[in-house]
C-alpha atoms as an extended CHARMM CRD file, in Angstrom:
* protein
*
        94  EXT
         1         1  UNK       CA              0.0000000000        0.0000000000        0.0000000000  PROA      1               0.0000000000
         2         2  UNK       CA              0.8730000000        3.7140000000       -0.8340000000  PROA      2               0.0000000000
         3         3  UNK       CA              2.7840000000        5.0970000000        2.3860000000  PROA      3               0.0000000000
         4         4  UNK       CA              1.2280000000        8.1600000000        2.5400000000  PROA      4               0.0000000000
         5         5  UNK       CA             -2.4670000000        6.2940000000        2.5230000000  PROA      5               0.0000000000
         6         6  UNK       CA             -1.4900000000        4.1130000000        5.4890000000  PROA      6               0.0000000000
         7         7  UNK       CA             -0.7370000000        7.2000000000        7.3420000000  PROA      7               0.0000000000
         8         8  UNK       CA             -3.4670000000        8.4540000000        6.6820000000  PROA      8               0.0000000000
         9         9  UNK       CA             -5.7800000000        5.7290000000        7.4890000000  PROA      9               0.0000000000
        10        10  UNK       CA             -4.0040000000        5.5120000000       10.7940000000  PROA      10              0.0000000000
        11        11  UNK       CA             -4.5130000000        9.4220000000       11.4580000000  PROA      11              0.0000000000
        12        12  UNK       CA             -8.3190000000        9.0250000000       10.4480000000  PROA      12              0.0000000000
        13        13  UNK       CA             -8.9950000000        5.8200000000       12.7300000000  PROA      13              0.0000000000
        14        14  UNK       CA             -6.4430000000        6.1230000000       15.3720000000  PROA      14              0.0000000000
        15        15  UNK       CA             -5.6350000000        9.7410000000       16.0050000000  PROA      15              0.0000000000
        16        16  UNK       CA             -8.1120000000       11.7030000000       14.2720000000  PROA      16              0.0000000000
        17        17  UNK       CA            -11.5330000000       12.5480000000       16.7150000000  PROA      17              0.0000000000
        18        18  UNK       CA            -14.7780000000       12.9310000000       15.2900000000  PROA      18              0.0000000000
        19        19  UNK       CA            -17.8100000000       14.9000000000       16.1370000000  PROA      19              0.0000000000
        20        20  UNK       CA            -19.9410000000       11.8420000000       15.2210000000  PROA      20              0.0000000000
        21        21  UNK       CA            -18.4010000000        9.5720000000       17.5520000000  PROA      21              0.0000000000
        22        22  UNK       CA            -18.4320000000       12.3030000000       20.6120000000  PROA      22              0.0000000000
        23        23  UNK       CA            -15.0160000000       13.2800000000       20.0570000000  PROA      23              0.0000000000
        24        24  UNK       CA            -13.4570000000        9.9140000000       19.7870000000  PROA      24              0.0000000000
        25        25  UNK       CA            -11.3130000000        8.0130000000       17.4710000000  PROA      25              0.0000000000
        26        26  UNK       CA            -12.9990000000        5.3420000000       15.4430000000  PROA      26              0.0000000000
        27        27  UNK       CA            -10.4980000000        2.5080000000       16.5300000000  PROA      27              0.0000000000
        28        28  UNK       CA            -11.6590000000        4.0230000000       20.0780000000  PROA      28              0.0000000000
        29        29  UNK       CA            -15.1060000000        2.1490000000       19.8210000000  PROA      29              0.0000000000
        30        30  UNK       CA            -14.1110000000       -0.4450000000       16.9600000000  PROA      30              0.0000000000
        31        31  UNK       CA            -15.2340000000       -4.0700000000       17.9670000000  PROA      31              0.0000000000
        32        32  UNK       CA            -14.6290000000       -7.0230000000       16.2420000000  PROA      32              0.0000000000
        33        33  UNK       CA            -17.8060000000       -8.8410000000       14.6200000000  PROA      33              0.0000000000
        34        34  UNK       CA            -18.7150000000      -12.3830000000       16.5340000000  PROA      34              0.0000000000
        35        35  UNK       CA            -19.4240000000      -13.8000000000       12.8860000000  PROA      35              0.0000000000
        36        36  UNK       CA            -16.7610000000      -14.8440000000       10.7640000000  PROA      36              0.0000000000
        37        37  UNK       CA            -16.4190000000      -13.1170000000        7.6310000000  PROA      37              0.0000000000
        38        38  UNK       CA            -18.0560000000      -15.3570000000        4.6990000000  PROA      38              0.0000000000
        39        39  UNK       CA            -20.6690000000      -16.5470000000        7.0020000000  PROA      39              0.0000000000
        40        40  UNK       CA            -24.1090000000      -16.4870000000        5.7040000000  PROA      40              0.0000000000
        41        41  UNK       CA            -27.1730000000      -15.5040000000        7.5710000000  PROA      41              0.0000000000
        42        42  UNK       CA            -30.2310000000      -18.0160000000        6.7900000000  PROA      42              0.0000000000
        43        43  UNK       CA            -33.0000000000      -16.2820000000        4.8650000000  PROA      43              0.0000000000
        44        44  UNK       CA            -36.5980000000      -15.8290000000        5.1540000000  PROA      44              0.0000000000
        45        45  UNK       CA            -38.6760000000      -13.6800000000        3.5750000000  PROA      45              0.0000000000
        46        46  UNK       CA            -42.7270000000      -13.8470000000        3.5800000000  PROA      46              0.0000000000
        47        47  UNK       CA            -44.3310000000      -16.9840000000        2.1910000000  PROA      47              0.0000000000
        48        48  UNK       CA            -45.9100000000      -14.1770000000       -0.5210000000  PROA      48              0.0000000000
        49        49  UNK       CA            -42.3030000000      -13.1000000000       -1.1760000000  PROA      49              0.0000000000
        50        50  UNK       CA            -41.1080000000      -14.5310000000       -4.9170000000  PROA      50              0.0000000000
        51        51  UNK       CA            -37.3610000000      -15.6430000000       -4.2880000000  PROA      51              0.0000000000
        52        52  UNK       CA            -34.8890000000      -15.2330000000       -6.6550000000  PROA      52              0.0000000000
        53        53  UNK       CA            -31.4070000000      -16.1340000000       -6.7700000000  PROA      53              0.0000000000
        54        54  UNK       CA            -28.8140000000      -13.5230000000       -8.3850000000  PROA      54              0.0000000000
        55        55  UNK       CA            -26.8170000000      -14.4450000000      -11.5700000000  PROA      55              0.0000000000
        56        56  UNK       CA            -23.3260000000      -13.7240000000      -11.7420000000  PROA      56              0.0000000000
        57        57  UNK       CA            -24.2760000000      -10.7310000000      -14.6700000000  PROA      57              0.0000000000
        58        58  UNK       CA            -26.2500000000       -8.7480000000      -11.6090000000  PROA      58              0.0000000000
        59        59  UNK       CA            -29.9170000000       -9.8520000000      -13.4410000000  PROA      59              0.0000000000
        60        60  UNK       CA            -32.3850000000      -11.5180000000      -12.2890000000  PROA      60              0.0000000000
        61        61  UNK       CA            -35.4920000000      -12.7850000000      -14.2880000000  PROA      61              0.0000000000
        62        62  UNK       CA            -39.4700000000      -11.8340000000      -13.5860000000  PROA      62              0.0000000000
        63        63  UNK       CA            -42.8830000000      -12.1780000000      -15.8790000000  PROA      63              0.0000000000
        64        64  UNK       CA            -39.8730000000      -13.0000000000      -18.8110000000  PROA      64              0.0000000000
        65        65  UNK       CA            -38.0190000000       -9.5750000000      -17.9890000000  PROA      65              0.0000000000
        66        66  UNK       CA            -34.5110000000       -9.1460000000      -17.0100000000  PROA      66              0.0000000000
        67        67  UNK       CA            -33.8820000000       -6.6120000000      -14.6840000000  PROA      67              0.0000000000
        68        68  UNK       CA            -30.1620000000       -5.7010000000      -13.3990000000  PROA      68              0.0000000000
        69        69  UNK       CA            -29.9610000000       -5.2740000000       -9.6050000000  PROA      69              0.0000000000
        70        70  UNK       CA            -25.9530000000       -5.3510000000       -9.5440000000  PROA      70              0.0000000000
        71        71  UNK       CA            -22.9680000000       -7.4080000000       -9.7660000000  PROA      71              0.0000000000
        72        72  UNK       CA            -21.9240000000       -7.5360000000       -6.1400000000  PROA      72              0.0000000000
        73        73  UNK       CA            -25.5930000000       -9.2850000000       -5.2910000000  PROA      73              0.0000000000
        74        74  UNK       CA            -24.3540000000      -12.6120000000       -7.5810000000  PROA      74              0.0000000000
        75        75  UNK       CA            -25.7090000000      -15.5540000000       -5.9550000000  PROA      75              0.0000000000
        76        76  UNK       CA            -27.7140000000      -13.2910000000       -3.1840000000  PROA      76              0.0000000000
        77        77  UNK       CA            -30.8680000000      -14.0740000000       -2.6760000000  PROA      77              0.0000000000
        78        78  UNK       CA            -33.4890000000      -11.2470000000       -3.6220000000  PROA      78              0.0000000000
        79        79  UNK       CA            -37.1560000000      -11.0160000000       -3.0210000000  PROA      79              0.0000000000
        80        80  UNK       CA            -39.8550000000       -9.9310000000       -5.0030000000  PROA      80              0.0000000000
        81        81  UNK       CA            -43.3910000000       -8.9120000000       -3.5030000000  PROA      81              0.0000000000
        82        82  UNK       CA            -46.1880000000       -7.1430000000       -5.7590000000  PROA      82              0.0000000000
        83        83  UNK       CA            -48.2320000000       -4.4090000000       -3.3370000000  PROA      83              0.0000000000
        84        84  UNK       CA            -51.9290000000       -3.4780000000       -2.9720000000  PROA      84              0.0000000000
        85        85  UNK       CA            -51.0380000000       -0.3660000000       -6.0960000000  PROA      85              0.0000000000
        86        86  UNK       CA            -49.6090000000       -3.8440000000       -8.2580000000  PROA      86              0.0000000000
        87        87  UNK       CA            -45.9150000000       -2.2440000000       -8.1180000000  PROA      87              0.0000000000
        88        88  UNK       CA            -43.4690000000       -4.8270000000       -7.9910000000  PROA      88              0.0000000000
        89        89  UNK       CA            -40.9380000000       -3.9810000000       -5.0130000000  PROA      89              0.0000000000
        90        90  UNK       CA            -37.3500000000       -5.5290000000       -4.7560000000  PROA      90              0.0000000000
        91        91  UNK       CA            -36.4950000000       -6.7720000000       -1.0310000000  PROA      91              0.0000000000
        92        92  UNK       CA            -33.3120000000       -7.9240000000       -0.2250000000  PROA      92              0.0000000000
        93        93  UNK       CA            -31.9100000000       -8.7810000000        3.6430000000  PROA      93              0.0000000000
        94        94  UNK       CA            -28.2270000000      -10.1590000000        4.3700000000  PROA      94              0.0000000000
């Protein structure tokens, strides 16, 4: 990594206060997450819910459209739930 970003990030985590954070330094508060990085959270959306899976493109497939919803969903699992004005909304919970 670039020297001058790595001092930087250090200044802006480690030295740096912030209003937000009452005047202390994100690596002041920073915990480690209990759940491992990769780790997938089981899914359930509503039995009215149309599940999709992702494709590695970003599209998904509905009524024999393709609609993109983005690359870094591939292989998520999306929901798709039509509501009382018939508009077809996009869920999606990780």
């Amino acid at each position: 990594m670039n020297v001058v970003l790595i001092y930087n990030l250090k200044r802006y985590n480690q030295v740096r206060p912030h209003e937000a954070l009452d005047m202390l330094c994100p690596a002041d508060i920073y915990r480690s997450s209990s759940r491992r990085l990769g780790e997938q959270d089981k899914l359930s959306y509503p039995s009215d819910y149309i599940v999709k899976r992702v494709a590695e493109s970003g599209h998904i497939s509905y009524k024999g459209i393709t609609f993109y919803v983005g690359q870094s969903y591939y292989q998520a699992l999306v929901a798709l739930y039509e509501n009382e004005q018939g508009v077809t909304e996009l869920h999606f919970a990780n």
